[in-house]
C-alpha positions as CSV (number, residue, x, y, z in Angstrom):
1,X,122.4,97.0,111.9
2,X,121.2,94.8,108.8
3,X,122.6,92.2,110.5
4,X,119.4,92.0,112.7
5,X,117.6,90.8,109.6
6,X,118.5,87.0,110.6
7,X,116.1,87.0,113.6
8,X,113.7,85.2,111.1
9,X,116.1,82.5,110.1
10,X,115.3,81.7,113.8
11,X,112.3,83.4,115.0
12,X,110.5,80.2,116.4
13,X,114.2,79.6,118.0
14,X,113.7,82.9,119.0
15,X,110.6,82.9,120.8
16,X,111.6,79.8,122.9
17,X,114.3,82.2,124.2
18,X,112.5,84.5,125.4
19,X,112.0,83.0,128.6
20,X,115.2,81.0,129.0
21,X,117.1,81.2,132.5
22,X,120.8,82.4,132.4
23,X,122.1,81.5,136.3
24,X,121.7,79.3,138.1
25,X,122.2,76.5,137.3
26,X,124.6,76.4,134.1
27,X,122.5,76.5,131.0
28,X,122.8,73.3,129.1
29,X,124.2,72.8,125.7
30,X,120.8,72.9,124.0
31,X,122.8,74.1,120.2
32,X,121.6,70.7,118.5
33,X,117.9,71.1,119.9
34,X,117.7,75.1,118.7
35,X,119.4,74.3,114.9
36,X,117.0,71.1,114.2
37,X,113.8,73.5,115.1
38,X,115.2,76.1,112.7
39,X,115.8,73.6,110.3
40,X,111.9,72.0,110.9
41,X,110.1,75.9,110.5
42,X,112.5,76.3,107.4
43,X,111.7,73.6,105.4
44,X,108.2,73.2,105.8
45,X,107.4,76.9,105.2
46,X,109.3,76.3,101.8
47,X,107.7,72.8,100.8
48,X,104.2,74.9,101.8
49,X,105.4,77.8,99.5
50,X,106.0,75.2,96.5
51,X,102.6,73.7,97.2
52,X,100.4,76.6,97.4
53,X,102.3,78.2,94.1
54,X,103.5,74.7,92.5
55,X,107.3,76.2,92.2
56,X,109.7,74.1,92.6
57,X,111.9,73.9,96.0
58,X,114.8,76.2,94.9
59,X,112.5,78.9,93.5
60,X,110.1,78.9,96.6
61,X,113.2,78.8,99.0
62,X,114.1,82.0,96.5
63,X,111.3,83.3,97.0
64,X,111.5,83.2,101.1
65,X,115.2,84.3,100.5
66,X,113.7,87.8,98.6
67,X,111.1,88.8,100.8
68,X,113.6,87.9,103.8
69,X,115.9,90.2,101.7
70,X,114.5,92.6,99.7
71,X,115.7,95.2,102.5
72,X,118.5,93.5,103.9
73,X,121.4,92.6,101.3
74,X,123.4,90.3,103.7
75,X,120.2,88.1,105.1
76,X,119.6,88.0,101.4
77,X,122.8,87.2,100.7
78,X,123.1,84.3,103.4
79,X,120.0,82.9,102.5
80,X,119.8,82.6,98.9
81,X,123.5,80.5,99.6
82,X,120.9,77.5,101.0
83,X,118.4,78.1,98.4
84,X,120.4,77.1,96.1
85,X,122.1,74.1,97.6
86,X,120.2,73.0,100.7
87,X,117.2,73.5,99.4
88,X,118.0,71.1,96.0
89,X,118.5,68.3,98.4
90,X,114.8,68.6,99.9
91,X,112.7,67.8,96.1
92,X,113.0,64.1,96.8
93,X,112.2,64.0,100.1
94,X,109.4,66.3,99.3
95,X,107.8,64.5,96.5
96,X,107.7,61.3,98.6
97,X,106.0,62.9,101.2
98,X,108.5,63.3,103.7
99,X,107.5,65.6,106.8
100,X,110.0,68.8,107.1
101,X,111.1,66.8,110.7
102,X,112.1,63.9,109.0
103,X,114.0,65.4,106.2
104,X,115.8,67.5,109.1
105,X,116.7,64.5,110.4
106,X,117.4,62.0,107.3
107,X,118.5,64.5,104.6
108,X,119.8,67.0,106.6
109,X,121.4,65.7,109.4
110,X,120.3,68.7,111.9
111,X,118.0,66.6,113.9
112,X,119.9,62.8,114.3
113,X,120.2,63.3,117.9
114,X,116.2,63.6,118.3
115,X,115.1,60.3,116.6
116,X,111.8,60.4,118.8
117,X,110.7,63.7,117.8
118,X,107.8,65.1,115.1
119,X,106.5,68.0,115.2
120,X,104.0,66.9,112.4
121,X,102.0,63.9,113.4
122,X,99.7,64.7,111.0
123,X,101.2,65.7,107.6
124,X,100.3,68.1,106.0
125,X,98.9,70.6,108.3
126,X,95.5,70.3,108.7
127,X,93.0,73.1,107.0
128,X,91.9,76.1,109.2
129,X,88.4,75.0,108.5
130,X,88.6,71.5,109.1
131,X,89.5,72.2,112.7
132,X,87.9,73.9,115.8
133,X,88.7,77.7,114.8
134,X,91.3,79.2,116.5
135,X,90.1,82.6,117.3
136,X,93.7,84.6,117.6
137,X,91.7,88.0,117.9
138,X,92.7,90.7,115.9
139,X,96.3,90.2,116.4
140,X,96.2,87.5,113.4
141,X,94.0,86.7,110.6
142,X,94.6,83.4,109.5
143,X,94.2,82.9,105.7
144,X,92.6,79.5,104.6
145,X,95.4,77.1,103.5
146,X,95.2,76.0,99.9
147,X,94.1,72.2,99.5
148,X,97.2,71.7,97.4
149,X,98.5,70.1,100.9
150,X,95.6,67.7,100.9
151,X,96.5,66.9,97.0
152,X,99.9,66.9,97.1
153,X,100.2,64.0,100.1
154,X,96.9,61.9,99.3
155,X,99.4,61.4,96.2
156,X,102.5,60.3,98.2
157,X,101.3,58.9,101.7
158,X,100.6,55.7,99.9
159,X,103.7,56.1,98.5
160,X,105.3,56.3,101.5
161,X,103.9,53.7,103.5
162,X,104.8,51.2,100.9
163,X,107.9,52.3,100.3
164,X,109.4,54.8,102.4
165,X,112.5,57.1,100.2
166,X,114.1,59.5,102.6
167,X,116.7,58.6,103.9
168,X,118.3,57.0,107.1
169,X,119.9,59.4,109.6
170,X,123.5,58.9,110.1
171,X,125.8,59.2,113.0
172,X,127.7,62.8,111.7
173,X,127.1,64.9,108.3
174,X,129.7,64.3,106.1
175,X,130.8,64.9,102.1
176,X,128.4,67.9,100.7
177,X,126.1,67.5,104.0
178,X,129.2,68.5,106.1
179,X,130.3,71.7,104.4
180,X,126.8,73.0,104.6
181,X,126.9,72.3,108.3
182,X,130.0,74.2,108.6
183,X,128.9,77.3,106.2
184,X,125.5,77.2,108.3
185,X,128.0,77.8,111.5
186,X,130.1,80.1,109.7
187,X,127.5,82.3,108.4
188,X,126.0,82.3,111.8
189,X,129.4,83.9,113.2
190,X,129.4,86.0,111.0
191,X,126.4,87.8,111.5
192,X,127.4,88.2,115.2
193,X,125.0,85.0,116.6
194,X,126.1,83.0,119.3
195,X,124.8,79.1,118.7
196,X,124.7,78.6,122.8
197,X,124.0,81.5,125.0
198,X,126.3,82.5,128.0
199,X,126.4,85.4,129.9
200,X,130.1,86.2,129.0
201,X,129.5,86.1,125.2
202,X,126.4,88.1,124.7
203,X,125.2,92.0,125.7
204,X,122.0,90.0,126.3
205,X,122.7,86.9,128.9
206,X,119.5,85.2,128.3
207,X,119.7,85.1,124.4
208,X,122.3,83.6,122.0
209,X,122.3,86.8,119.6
210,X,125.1,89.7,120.3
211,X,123.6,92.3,118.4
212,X,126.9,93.7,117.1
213,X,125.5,97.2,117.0
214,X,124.9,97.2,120.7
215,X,127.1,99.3,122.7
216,X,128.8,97.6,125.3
217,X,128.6,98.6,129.0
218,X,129.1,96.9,132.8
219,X,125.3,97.7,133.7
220,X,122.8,95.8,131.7
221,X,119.6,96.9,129.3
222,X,120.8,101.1,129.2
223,X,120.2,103.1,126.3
224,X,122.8,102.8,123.5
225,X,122.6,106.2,122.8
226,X,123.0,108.7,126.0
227,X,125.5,111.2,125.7
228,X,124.9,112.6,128.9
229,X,125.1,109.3,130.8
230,X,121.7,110.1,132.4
231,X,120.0,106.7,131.3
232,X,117.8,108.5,129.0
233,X,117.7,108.8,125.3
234,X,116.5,110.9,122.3
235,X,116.5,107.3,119.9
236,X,113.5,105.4,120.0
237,X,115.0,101.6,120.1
238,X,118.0,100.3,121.3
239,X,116.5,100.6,125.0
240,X,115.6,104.1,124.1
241,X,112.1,106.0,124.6
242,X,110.3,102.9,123.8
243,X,111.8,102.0,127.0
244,X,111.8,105.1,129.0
245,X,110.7,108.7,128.2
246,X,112.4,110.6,125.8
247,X,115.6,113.1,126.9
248,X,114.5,116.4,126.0
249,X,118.2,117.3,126.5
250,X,120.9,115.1,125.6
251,X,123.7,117.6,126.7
252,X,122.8,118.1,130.0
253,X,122.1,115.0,132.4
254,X,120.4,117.4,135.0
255,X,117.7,117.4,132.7
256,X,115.4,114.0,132.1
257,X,111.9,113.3,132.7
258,X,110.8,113.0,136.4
259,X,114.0,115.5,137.3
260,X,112.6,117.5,140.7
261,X,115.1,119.4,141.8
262,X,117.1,121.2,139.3
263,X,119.2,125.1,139.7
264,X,117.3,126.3,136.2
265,X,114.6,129.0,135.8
266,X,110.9,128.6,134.8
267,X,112.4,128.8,131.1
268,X,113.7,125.1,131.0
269,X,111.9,122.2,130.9
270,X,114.0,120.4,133.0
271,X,111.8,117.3,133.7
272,X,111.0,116.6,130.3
273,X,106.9,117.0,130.6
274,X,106.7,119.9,128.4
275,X,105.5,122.5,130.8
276,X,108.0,125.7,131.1
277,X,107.4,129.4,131.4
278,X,105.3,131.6,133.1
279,X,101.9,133.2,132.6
280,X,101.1,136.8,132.0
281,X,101.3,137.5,136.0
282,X,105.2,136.1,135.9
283,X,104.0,132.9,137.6
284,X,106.1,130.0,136.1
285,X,103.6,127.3,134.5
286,X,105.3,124.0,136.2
287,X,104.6,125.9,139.9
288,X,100.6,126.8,139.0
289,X,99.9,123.8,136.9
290,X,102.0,121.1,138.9
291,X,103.6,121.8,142.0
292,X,100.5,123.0,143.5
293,X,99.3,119.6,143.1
294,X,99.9,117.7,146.5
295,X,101.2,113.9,145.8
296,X,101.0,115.1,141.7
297,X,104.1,114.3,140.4
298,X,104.8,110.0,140.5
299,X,106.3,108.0,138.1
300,X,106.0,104.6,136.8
301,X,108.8,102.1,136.6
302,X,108.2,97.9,135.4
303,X,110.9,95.6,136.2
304,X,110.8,92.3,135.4
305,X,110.7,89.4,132.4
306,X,109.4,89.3,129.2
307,X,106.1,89.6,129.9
308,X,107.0,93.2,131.2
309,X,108.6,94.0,128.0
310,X,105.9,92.7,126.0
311,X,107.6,90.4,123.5
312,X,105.9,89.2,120.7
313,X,106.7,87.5,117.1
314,X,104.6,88.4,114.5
315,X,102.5,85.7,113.3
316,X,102.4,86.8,109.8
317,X,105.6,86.0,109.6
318,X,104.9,82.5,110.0
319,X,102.4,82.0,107.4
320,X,103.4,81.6,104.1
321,X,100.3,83.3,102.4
322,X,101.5,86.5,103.7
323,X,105.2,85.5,101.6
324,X,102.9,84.3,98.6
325,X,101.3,87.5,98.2
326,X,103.7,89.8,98.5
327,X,102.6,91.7,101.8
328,X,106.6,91.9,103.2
329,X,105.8,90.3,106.3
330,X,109.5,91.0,107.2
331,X,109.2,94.9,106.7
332,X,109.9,95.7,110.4
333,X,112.1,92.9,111.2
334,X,115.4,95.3,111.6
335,X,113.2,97.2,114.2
336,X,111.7,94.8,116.2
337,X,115.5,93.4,116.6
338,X,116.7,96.8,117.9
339,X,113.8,96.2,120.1
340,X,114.5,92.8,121.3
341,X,111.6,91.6,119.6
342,X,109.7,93.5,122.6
343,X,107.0,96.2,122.3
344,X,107.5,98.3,125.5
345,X,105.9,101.1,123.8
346,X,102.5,99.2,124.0
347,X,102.9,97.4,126.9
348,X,100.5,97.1,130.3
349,X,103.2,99.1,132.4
350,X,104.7,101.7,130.2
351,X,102.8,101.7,126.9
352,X,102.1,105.3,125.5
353,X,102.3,105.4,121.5
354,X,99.8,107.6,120.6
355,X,100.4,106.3,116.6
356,X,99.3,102.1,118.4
357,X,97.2,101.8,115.4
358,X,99.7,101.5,113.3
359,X,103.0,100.8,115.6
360,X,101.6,98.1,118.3
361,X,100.1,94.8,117.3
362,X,96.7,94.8,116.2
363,X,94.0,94.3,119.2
364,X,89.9,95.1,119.5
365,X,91.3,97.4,122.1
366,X,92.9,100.7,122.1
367,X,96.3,101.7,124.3
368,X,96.0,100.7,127.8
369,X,98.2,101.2,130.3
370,X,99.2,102.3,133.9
371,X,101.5,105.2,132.6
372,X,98.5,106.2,130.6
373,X,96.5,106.3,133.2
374,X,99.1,107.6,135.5
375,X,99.3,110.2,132.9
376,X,95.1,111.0,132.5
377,X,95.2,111.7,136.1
378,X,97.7,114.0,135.9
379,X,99.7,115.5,132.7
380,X,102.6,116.5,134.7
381,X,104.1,113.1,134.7
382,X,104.2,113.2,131.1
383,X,106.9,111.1,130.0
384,X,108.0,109.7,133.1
385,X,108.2,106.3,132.9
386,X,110.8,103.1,132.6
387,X,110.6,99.8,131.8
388,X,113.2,97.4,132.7
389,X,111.6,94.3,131.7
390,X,114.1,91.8,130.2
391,X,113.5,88.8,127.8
392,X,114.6,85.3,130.1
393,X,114.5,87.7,133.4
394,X,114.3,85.6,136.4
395,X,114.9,86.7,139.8
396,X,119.1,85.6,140.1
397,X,119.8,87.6,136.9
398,X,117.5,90.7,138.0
399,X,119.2,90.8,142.1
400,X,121.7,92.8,142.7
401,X,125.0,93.2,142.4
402,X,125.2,92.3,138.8
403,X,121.5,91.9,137.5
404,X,118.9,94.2,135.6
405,X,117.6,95.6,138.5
406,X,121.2,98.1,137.9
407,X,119.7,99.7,134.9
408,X,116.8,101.5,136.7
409,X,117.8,105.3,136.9
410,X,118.7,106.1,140.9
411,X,116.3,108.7,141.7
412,X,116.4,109.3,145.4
413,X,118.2,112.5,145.5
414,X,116.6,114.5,142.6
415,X,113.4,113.0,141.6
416,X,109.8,112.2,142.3
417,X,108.7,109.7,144.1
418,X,107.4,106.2,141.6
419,X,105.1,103.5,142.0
420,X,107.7,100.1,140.9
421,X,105.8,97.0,139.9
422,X,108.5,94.1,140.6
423,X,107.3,91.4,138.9
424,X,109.3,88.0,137.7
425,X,106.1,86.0,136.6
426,X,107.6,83.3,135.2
427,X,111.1,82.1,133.9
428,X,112.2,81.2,137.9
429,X,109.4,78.0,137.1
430,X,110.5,77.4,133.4
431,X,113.4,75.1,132.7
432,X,113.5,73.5,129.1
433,X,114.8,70.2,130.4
434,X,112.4,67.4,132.1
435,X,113.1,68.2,135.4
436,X,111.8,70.2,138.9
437,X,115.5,70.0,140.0
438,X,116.9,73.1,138.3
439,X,114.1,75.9,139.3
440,X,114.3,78.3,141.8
441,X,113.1,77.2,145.2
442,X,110.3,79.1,146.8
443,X,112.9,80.6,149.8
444,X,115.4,81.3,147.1
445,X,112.6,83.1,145.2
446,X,111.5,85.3,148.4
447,X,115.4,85.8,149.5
448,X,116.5,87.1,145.8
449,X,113.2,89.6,145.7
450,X,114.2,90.4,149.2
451,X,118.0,91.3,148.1
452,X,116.1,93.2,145.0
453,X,114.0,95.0,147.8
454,X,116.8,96.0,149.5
455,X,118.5,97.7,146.5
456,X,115.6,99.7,145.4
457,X,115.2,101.5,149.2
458,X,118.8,103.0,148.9
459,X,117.4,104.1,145.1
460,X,114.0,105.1,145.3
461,X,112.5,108.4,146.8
462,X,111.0,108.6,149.7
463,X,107.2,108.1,149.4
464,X,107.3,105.8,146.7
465,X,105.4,102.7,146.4
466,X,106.0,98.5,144.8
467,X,103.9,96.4,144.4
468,X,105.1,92.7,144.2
469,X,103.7,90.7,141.8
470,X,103.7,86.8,142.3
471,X,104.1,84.2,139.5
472,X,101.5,83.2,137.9
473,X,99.6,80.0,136.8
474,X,99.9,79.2,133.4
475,X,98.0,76.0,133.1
476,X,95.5,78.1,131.6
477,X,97.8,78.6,128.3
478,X,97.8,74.5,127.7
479,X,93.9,74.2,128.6
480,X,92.9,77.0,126.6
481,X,95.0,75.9,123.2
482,X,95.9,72.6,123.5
483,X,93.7,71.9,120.8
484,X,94.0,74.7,118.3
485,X,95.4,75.5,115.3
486,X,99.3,77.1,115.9
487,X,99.8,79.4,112.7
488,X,102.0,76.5,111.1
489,X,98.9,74.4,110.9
490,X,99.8,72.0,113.6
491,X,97.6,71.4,116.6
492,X,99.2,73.5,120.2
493,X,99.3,70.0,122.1
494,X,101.9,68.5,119.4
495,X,103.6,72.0,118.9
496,X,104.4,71.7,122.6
497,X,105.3,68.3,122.7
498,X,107.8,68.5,120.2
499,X,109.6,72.0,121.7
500,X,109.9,69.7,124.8
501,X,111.4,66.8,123.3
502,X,113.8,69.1,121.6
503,X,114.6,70.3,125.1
504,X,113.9,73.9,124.1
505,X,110.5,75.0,125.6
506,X,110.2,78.1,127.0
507,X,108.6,76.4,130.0
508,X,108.4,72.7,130.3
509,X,106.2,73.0,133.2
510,X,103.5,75.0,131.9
511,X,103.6,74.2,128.1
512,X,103.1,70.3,128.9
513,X,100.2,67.3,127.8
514,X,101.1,65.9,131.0
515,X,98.5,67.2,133.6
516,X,100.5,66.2,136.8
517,X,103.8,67.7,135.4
518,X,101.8,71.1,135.2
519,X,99.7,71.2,138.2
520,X,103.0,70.3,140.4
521,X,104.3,73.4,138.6
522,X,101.2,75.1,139.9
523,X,102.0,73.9,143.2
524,X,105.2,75.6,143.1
525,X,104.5,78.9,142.1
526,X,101.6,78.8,144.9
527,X,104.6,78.2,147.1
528,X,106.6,80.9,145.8
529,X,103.4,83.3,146.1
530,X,102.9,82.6,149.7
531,X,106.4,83.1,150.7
532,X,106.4,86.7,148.9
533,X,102.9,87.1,150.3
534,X,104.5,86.8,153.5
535,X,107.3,89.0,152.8
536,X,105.3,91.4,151.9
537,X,103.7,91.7,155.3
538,X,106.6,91.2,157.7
539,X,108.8,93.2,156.2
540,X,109.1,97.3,156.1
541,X,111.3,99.9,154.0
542,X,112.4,103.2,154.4
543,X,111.7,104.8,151.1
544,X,108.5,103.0,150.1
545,X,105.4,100.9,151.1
546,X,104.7,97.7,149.4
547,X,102.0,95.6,148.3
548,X,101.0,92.5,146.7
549,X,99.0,90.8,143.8
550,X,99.1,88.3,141.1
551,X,98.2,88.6,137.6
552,X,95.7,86.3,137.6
553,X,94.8,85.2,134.4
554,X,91.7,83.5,135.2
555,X,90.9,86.6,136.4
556,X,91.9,88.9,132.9
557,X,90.5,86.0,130.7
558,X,86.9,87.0,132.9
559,X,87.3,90.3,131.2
560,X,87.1,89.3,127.6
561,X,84.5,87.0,125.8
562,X,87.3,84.7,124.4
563,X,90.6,83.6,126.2
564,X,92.3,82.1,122.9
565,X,92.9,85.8,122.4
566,X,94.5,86.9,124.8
567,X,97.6,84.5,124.3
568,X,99.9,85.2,121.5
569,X,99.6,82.9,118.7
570,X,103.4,82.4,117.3
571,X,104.6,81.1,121.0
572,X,101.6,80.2,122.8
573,X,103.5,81.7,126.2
574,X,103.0,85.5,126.0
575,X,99.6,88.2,126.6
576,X,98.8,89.5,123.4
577,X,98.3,93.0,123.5
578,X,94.5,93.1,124.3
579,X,95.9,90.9,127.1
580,X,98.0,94.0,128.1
581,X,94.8,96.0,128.2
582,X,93.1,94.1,130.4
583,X,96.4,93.4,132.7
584,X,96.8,97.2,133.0
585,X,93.0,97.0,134.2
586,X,93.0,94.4,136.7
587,X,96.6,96.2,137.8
588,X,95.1,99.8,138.1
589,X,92.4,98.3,140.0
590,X,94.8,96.8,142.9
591,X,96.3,100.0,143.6
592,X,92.9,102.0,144.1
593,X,91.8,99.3,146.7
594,X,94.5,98.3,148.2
595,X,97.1,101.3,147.5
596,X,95.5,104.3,146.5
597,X,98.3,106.4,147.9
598,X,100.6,105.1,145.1
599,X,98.5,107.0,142.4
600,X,99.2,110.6,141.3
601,X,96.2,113.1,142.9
602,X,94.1,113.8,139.9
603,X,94.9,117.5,138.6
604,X,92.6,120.1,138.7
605,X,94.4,122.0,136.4
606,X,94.4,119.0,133.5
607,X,92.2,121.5,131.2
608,X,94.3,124.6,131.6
609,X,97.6,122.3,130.5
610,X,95.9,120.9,127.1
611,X,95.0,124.6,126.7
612,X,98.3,125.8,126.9
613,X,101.1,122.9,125.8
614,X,98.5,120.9,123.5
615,X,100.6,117.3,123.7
616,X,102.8,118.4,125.9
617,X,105.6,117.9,123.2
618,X,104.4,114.7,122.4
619,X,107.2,111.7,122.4
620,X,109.5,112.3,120.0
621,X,110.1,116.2,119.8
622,X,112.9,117.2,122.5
């Protein structure tokens, strides 16, 4: 499980993942483009660590390696091995003024195949407040940079002009430069991470880690620990109740939240809410409180990308200060891994942690979200919610026979009825190389929903309801930050730029200084919105109704007084979590106008339940 630790080695990588396409087409070799980004965050959160403390290269890189380590023996292990050697071949390029980029690509050899490519046109990163403030809401406090980057370079950039000293890339690493390569690769397989991601070699098609703690199974994104195979859990991560509500019986797969049917007495809680016995008169609680309750009892179920799953990368992680000071940025790295670097638990769709304080990120907002409110109208359908949303989703790896759609628990014979939001928002218009070519077409979009549709009506109880969300149009993120401050001191527009040129962008399209590039993009998911539009109308399904929106960000951003905040700062792709908030508003709101049948009646007895059960049991007791 330590082995989890090494997300940070990676975590800009990481976060360019999160939205990469597995099928089709073939995902290109993009193994070169991934290592020289590593290499570029690496190195120039080091050479900032030895400006801002005046150590030398080897002792900052140690001092990355402990805080990295201090909980983890084998990330410490793995990472002091560079600090030692890699890192003694950075001082010269550092004390000439060498951007991190450069000395990637000269010193290094990681980046010889991008010769065009800087992530640092201006060098050193400019001060917080010698820039338009970047107001990243409550979800990151930048620290003002030390001027020591303004010292250190006014002494070498004439130094460097005149005589530039790194030095030139070559063709292939060889000597010393080549067995670093090779332990870089080694220590990599090692700790169970897969340079190129395919869908044979990794639990997780869209991403190149395979978690070696993951239990291995034909359907995708289940709990790793069910030992009654119902698809619930009594963990927390590892697709457990972060994901889905908690199993309040392990033993017993009859017995999970949302269960309707069941052959036990009043004495059992046999659908998880927390609402069993009977009252003085012998009248069992579930029947007075619940079942009395016409169109009560409806569940929530997200499926879709990783907007769904509410990923996120902490942004303290990438500011040195945090390293500096000794605040362990890296304290809950092991558990946001288990997590897939996803926050479910806080999401728009299925977020519920009554602790969000101190276990979601940090927002001006409290916990929003439609299980919540789900939940406020009526207690009974405490617990009963899923999230299937999946990091890289798109709709050919969510379709049936073989996609994620396979995880949701089949409820049709024993269950309530749900409301499913379906919603692939993004990854079928995001494609890291410079093309249109590769994305999904806008009849292949409405044919693989379709196929989707299809599967959920032999699944889903009667009565229940989806609501089809259409992609949405993310020129807003590149208008909104294009010029602002990313948390490595570098201005959005160039931080984009060079995650293209790379060829690793989560979304070339959308995360793009060309104007035309994204507004064709825009066109496209228009396209793809007006063919599901359509769907939605023409066609009809046994088991549930349907309806249609789009998140419409225009729309959220309306909400709040400032839109910088509502997109997360490390990737500059993802809602933040007051974003969530306001999503689960503007979502809430579609279903009382347009389907008000797919909400739970509100419960008259709602008092006489907090009376009685209190929490209901809460989320973690069984």
């Amino acid at each position: 499980m330590k082995n989890a630790g090494i997300f940070l080695a990676l975590l800009v990588v990481v976060s360019t993942l999160a939205t990469v396409r597995a099928e089709p087409p073939p995902i290109p070799d993009r193994t070169k483009g991934y290592k020289c980004l590593a290499c570029t965050v690496l190195v120039g959160m080091v050479e900032q660590i030895t400006m801002d403390t005046k150590m030398s290269i080897p002792d900052a890189g140690s001092k990355l390696c402990y805080e990295l380590g201090q909980h983890y023996t084998l990330v410490k292990w793995a990472c002091e091995l560079y600090s030692k050697k890699y890192f003694a071949m950075i001082e010269e390029d550092f004390k000439n003024g060498v951007t991190p980029d450069e000395t990637c690509r000269g010193k290094l050899g990681y980046c010889i195949d991008y010769p065009t490519c800087s992530a640092f046109k201006k060098w050193p990163p400019a001060s917080f407040d010698s820039q338009p403030q970047h107001q990243l809401s409550s979800s990151f406090s930048h620290r003002h940079m030390p001027s020591a980057y303004l010292e250190h370079f006014a002494k070498t950039r004439g130094l460097r002009s005149a005589n530039p000293k790194f030095s030139s890339p070559s063709a292939s690493p060889s000597g010393l430069l080549a067995e670093h390569h090779a332990a870089f690769d080694a220590v990599l397989k090692l700790l169970g991470i897969n340079a190129q991601p395919t869908p044979s070699a990794s639990f997780y098609p869209e991403s190149p880690f395979t978690p070696l703690y993951r239990v291995e199974s034909s359907i995708p994104h289940l709990p790793s620990w069910d030992l009654d195979g119902d698809r619930y859990s009594t963990s927390a991560s590892l697709r457990g109740y972060h994901w889905r509500g908690k199993d309040c019986n392990d033993w017993n797969n009859a017995i999970y939240p949302g269960r309707k049917d069941t052959s036990y007495d009043s004495s059992t809680d046999h659908n998880c809410n927390g609402i069993k016995g009977d009252d003085a008169d012998g009248q069992s609680f579930e029947h007075k409180f619940c079942e009395t309750v016409p169109n009560g009892y409806r569940g929530i179920i997200s499926l879709g990308d990783s907007v769904t799953a509410h990923f996120r990368i902490p942004p303290s992680w990438l500011n040195v200060t945090y390293i500096e000071n000794d605040d362990n940025p890296y304290d809950n790295m092991v558990s946001l891994a288990e997590d897939e670097m996803d926050w479910p638990h806080c999401s728009w769709s299925t977020g519920f942690d009554p602790n969000y304080r101190d276990n979601c990120p940090p927002s001006d907002l409290p916990l929003n979200s439609l299980y919540l409110k789900f939940r406020q109208r009526n207690p009974c359908n405490h617990r009963d919610y899923q999230n299937v949303g999946v990091n890289g989703a798109d709709t050919w790896t969510t379709k049936p026979p073989n996609g994620n759609i396979m995880g949701i628990h089949s409820r049709i014979d024993h269950d309530y009825p749900v409301t499913l939001f379906y919603g692939l928002l993004g990854n079928d218009l995001c494609w890291p190389q410079h093309s249109f070519d590769p994305l999904t077409k806008p009849t292949e979009f409405a044919q693989n929903i379709l196929e989707g549709l299809q599967y959920l009506d032999t699944i889903l109880p009667p009565s229940s309801h989806v609501v089809m969300l259409g992609p949405v149009d993310g020129r807003i993120l590149y208008e909104t930050l294009h010029d602002q401050l990313h948390p490595t001191g570098i201005l959005y527009s160039d931080f984009y730029d060079y995650l293209n040129c790379l060829e690793v962008s989560s979304c070339w399209g959308w995360m793009n200084s060309n104007s035309t590039v994204r507004d064709i993009t825009a066109g496209i998911a228009n396209d793809m919105s007006a063919n599901l539009k359509q769907m939605q109308q023409t066609h009809k399904f046994k088991n549930f109704q349907t309806s249609y929106t789009r998140i419409d960000y225009q729309q959220v951003s309306a909400l709040w007084h400032n839109a910088k905040d509502l997109i997360e700062p490390s990737d500059g792709f993802h809602p933040t979590q007051t974003a969530n908030a306001l999503i689960a508003d503007v979502l809430f709101k579609h279903l009382e106008e347009e389907a008000p049948n797919a909400l739970p009646a509100v419960n008259p007895h709602t008092d006489d339940i907090l009376r009685v059960f209190g929490n209901q049991g809460g989320y973690e007791n069984n």
